[in-house]
BAKOLZA-843570 format. One record per residue: residue number from 1; x negated, z, y negated of N, C-alpha, C in turn. Coordinates in steps of 0.02 Angstrom, whole numbers, plus 50000, padded with zeros to 5 digits. Layout:
(NUM; (X; Z; Y); (X; Z; Y); (X; Z; Y));
...
This chain:
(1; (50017; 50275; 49326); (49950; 50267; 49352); (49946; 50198; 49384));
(2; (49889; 50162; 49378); (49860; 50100; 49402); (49859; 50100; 49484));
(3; (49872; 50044; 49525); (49824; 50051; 49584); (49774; 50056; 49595));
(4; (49721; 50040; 49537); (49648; 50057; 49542); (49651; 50123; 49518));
(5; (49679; 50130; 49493); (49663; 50213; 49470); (49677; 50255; 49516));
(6; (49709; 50259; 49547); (49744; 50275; 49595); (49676; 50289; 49685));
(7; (49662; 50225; 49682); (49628; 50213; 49734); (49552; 50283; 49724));
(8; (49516; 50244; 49639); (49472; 50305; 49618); (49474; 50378; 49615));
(9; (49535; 50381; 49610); (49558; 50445; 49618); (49567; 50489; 49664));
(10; (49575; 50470; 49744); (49606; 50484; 49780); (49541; 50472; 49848));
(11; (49510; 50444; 49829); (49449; 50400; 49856); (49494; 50375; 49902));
(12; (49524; 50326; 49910); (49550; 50275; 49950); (49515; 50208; 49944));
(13; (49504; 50169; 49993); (49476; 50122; 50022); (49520; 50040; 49986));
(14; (49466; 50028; 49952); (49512; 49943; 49933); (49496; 49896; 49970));
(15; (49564; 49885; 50011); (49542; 49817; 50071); (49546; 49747; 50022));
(16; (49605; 49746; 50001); (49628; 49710; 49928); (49656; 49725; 49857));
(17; (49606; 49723; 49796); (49634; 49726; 49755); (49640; 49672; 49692));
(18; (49693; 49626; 49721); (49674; 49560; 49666); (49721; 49580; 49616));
(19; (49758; 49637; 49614); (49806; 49661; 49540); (49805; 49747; 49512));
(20; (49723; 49772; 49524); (49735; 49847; 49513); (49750; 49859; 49479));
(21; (49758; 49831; 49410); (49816; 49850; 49343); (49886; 49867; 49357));
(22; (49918; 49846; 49419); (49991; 49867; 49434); (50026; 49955; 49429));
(23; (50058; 49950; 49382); (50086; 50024; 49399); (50115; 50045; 49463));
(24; (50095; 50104; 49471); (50143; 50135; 49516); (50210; 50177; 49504));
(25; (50248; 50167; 49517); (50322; 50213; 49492); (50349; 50258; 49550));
(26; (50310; 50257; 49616); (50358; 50339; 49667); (50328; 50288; 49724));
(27; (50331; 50304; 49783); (50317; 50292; 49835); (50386; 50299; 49900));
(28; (50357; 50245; 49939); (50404; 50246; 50018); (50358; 50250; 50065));
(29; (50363; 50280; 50125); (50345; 50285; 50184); (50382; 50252; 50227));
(30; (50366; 50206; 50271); (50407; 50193; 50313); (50358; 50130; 50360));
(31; (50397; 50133; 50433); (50336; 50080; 50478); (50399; 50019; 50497));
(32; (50452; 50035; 50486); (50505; 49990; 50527); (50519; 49952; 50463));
(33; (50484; 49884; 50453); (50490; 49821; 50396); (50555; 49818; 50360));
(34; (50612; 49830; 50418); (50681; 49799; 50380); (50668; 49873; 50335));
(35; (50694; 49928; 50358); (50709; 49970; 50316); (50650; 49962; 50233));
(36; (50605; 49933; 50248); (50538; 49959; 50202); (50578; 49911; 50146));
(37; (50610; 49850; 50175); (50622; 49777; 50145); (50699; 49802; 50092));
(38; (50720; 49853; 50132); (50803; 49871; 50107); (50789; 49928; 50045));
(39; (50737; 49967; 50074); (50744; 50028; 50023); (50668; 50044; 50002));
(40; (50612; 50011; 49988); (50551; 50033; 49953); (50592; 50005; 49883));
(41; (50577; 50020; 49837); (50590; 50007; 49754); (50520; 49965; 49743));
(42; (50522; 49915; 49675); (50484; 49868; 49646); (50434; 49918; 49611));
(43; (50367; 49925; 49635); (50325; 49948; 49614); (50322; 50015; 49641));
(44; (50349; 50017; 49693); (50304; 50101; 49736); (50254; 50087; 49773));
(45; (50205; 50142; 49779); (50155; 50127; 49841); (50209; 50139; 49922));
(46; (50186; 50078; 49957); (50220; 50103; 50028); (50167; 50099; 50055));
(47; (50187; 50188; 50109); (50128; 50200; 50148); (50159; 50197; 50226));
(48; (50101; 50155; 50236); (50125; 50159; 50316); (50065; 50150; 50342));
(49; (50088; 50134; 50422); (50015; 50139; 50494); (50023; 50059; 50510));
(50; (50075; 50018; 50493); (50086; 49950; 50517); (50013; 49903; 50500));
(51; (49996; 49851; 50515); (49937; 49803; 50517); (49950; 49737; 50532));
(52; (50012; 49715; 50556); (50016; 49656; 50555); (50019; 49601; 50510));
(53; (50038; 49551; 50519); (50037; 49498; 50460); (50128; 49534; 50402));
(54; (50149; 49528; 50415); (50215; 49557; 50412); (50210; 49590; 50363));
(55; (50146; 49623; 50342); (50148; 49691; 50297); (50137; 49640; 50214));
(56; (50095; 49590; 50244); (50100; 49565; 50176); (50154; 49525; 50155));
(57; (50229; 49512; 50192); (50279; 49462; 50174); (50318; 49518; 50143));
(58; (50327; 49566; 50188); (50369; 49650; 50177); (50367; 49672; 50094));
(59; (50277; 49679; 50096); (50262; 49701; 50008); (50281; 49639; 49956));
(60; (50260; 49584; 49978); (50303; 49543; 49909); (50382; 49521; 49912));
(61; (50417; 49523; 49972); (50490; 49536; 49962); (50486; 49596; 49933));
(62; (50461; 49648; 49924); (50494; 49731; 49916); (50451; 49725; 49840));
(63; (50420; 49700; 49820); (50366; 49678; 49744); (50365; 49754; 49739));
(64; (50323; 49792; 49807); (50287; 49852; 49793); (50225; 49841; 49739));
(65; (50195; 49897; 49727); (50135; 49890; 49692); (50051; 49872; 49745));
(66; (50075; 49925; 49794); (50025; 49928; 49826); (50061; 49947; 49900));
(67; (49999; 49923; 49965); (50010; 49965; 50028); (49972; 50024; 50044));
(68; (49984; 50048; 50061); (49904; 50112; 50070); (49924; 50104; 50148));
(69; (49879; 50093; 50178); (49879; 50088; 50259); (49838; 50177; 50269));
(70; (49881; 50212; 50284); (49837; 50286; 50339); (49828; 50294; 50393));
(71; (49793; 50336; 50423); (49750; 50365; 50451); (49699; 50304; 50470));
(72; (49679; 50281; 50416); (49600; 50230; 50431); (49633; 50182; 50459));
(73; (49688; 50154; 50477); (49713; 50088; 50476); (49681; 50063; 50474));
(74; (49657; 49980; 50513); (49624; 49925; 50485); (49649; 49862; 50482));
(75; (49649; 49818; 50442); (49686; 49758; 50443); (49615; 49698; 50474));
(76; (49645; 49629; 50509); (49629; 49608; 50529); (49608; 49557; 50466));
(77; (49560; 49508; 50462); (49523; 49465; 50402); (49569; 49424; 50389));
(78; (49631; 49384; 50453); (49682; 49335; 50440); (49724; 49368; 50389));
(79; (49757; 49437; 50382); (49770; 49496; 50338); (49774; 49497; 50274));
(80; (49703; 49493; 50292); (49680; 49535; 50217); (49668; 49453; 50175));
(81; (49665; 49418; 50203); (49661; 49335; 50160); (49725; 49320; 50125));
(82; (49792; 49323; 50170); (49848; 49330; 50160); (49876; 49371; 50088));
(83; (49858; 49416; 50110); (49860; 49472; 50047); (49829; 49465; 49988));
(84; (49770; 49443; 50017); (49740; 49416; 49929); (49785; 49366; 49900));
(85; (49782; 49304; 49939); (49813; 49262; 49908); (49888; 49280; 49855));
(86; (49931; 49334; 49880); (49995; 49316; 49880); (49978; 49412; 49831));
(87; (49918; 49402; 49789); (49908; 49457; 49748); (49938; 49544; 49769));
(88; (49931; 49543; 49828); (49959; 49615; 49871); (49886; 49646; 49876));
(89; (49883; 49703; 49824); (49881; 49773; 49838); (49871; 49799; 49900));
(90; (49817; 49834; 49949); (49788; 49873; 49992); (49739; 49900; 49998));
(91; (49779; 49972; 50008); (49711; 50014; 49996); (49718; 50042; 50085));
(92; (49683; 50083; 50101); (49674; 50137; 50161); (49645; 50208; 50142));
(93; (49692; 50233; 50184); (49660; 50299; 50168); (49644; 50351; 50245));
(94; (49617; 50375; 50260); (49576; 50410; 50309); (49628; 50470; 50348));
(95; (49682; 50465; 50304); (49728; 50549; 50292); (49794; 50534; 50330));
(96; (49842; 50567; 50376); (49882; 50547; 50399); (49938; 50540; 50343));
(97; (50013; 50505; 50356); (50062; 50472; 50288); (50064; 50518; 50268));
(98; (50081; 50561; 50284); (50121; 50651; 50246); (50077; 50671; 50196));
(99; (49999; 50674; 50225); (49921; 50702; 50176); (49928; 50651; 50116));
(100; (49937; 50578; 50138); (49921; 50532; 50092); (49972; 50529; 50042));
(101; (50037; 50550; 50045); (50098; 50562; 49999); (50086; 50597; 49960));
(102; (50068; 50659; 49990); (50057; 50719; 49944); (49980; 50726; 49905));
(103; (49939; 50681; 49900); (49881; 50669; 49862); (49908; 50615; 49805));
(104; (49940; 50569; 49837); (49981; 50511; 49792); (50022; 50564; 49750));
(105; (50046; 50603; 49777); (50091; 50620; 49719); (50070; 50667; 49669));
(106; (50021; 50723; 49684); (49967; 50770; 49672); (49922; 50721; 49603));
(107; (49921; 50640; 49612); (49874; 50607; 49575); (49912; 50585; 49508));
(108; (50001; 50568; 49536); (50029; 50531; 49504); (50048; 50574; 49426));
């Protein structure tokens, strides 16, 4: 499944999507960067609550597909510019990580 597909699916929120064609292959949860940086796999959605700038250096070291920021997360505009640029994937979703896993995976 696509990240746009994904997003339509699920009704999740696109903060950025300058690559929704990206597959998704399994997902990580996680808020603490190193670990996300050591063990997300190339092309999972990682879901987390984090918002800093960080999230977008994290996802292209880790060449996730996408971030899904939950429970209504919001990223700041310096953010979400960042992320475009550097073609990172973010969606939000309204649902706490656990809800948003199990719809991600329910979709996948």
């Amino acid at each position: 499944m696509t990240v746009k597909e994904l997003c339509e699916k699920c009704n999740f929120t696109a903060i950025t999507l300058p690559d929704g064609g990206r597959e998704i292959n399994g997902c990580y949860i996680g808020d603490l960067l190193s670990w996300v940086m050591g063990r997300a796999e190339e092309g999972n959605a990682w879901i987390t609550i984090m918002s800093n700038i960080n999230i977008a250096a994290v996802a292209s070291l880790a060449d996730v597909s996408c971030v899904i920021l939950a429970e209504g997360v919001e990223l700041e505009d310096s953010v979400k510019t960042t992320a475009a640029e550097k073609d990172i994937n973010i969606l939000s979703s309204p649902l706490p990580a656990y809800e948003t896993a199990v719809k991600l995976y329910e979709s996948i």
